[in-house]
C-alpha positions as a printed Julia matrix, in Angstrom:
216×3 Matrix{Float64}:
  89.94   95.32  123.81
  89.62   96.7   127.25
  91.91   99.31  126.48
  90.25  100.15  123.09
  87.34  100.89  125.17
  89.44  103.19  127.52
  90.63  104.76  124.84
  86.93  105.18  123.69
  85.38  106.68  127.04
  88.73  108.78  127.52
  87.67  111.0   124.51
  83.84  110.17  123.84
  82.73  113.23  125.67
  85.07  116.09  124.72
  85.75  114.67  120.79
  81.38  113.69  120.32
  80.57  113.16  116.97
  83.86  113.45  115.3
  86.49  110.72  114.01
  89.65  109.76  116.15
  93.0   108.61  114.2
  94.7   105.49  115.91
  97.84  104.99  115.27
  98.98  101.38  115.67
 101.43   98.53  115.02
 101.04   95.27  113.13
 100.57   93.0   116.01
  98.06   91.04  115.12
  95.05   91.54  118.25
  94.82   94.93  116.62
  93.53   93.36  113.18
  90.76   91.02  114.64
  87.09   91.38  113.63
  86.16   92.24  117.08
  88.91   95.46  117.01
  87.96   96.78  113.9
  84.13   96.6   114.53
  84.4    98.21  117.38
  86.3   100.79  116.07
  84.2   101.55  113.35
  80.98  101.72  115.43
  82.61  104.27  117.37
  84.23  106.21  114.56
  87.75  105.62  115.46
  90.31  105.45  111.97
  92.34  102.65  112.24
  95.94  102.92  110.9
  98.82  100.6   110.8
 102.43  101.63  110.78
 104.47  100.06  107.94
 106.48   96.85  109.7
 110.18   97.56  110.6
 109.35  101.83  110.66
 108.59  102.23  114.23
 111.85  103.98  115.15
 111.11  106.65  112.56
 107.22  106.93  113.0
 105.89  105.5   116.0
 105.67  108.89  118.71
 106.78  107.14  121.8
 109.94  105.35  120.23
 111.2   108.71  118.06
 110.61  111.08  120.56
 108.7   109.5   124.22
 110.74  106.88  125.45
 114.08  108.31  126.07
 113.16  110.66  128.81
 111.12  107.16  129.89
 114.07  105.09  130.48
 116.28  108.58  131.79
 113.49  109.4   134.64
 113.08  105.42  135.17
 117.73  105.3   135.37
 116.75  108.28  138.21
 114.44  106.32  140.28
 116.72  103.27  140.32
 119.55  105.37  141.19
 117.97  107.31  144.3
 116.62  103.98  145.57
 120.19  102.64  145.71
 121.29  105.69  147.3
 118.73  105.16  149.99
 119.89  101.76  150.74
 117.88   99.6   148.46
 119.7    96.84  146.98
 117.77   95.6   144.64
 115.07   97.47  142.35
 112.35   95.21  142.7
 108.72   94.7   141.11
 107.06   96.5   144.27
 110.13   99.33  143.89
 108.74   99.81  140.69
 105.56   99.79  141.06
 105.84  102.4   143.76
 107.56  105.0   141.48
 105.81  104.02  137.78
 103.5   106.57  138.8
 106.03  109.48  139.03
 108.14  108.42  135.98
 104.92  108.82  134.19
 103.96  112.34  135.45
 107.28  113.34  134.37
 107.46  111.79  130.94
 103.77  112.26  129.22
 103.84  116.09  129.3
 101.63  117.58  126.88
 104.7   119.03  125.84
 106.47  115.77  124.58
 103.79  114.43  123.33
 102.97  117.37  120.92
 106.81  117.04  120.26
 106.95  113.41  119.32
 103.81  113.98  117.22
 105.42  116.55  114.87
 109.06  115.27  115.09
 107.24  111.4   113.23
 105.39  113.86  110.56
 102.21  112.87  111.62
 100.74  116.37  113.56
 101.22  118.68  111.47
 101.56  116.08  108.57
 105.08  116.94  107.31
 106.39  113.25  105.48
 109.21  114.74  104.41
 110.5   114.46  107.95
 110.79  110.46  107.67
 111.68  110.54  103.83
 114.64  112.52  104.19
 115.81  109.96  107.42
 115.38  107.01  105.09
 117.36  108.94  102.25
 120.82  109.67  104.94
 120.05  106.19  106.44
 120.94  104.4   102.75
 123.99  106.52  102.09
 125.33  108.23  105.16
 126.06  112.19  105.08
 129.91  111.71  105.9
 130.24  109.2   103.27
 128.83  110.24  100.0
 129.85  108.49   97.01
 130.42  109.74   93.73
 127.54  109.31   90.93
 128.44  105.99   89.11
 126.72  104.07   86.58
 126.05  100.22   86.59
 127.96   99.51   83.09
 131.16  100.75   84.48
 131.63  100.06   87.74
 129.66   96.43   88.65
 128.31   97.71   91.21
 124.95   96.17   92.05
 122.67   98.55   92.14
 118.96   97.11   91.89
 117.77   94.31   93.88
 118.06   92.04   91.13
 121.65   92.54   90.24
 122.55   92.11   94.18
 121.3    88.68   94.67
 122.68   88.01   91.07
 126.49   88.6    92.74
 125.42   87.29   96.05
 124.71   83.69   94.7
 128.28   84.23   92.42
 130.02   85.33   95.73
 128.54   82.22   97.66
 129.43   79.61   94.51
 132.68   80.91   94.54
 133.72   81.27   98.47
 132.48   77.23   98.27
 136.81   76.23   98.64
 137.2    78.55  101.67
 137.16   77.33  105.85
 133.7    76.24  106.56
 133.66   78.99  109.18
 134.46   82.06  106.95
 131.65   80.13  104.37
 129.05   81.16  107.57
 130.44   84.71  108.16
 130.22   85.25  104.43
 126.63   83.83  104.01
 125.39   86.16  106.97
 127.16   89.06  105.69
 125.39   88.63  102.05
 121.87   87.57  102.96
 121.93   90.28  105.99
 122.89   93.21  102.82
 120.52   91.85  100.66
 117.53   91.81  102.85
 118.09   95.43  104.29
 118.45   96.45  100.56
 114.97   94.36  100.05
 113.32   96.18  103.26
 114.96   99.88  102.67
 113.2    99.33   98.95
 109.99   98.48  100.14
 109.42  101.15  102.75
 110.75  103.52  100.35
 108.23  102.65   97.7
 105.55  102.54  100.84
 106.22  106.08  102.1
 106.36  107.55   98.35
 103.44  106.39   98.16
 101.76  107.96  101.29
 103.75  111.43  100.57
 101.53  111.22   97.37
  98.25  111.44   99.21
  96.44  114.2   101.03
  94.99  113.89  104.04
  93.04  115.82  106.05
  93.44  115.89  109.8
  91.33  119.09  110.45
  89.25  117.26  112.54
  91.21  115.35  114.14
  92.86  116.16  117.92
  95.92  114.55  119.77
């Protein structure tokens, strides 16, 4: 809460009278009465990033935090090189304030903003990353139907042949048993998650929305 209201005095007086878009997470202090009352007294939009998407539309992880963690590997470097030892909590606290000045430049923040689709709204950007992501550029596979080939190819079919694979590996080393469990459930929950925030940013795609008012 006390940096919602930051955020609130930070743009109350140049942004008067208009709506603010908030981009958040899941975590759950963002979705408590208190949060979202306060956010819609002070006309402040509210939106939560689908779960598991951050590293394709959360700003700072896409585009912010890798010049982060190279300006923070800089400071940590030229304090060695000075003589310090060990990169402390006071170290860091003494430089935090540079790594920032060179990291949030208007510059890379606009960048991060239209590299996650969100300003100007372009969801094609994250679509097309989700589309190489299930079947890798370099490895492209040849059309195939599901009569022909057995190859699992709805959620349904692949927990179908991951129950058959389990029953049968049941006379194999209990240690391969383990690997073989991991390897199945791990495939078919990606395959249930890459599904679901398919179907989620079809969805949004789908819809219109108008940011006109709306600064960064």
């Amino acid at each position: 809460m006390k940096w919602l209201v930051h955020f609130e005095h930070s743009l109350a007086a140049q942004l008067a009278g208009s709506y603010r878009l908030l981009l958040l997470d899941g975590f759950s202090s963002h979705s408590t009465n208190q949060f979202l009352d306060f956010c819609d007294l002070h006309m402040i939009i509210v939106f939560c990033l689908p779960a598991h998407s951050s590293h394709l539309l959360q700003p700072l992880d896409v585009v912010v935090f890798q010049p982060y963690k190279h300006y923070h590997v800089e400071a940590v470097e030229a304090a060695t090189r000075t003589g310090y030892g060990d990169f402390d909590k006071a170290e860091f606290l003494d430089t935090i304030d540079t790594i920032r000045q060179q990291t949030f430049k208007s510059s890379t923040i606009q960048s991060a903003f239209r590299a996650t689709g969100l300003i100007p709204y372009n969801p094609d950007i994250v679509i097309s990353k989700l589309r190489e992501s299930v079947i890798p550029p370099s490895h492209q596979l040849e059309p195939v139907s599901a009569s022909s080939s057995g190859i699992p190819l709805t959620i349904a079919s692949l927990k179908t042949m991951t129950d058959k694979l389990l029953e049968e590996g049941k006379g194999l080393s209990p240690s391969f048993q383990a690997k073989l469990k991991l390897v199945l459930q791990g495939g078919l929950t990606l395959a249930q998650s890459g599904a679901l925030a398919m179907e989620h940013m079809e969805h949004t795609s789908a819809k219109k929305l108008d940011f006109a008012s709306t600064r960064v």
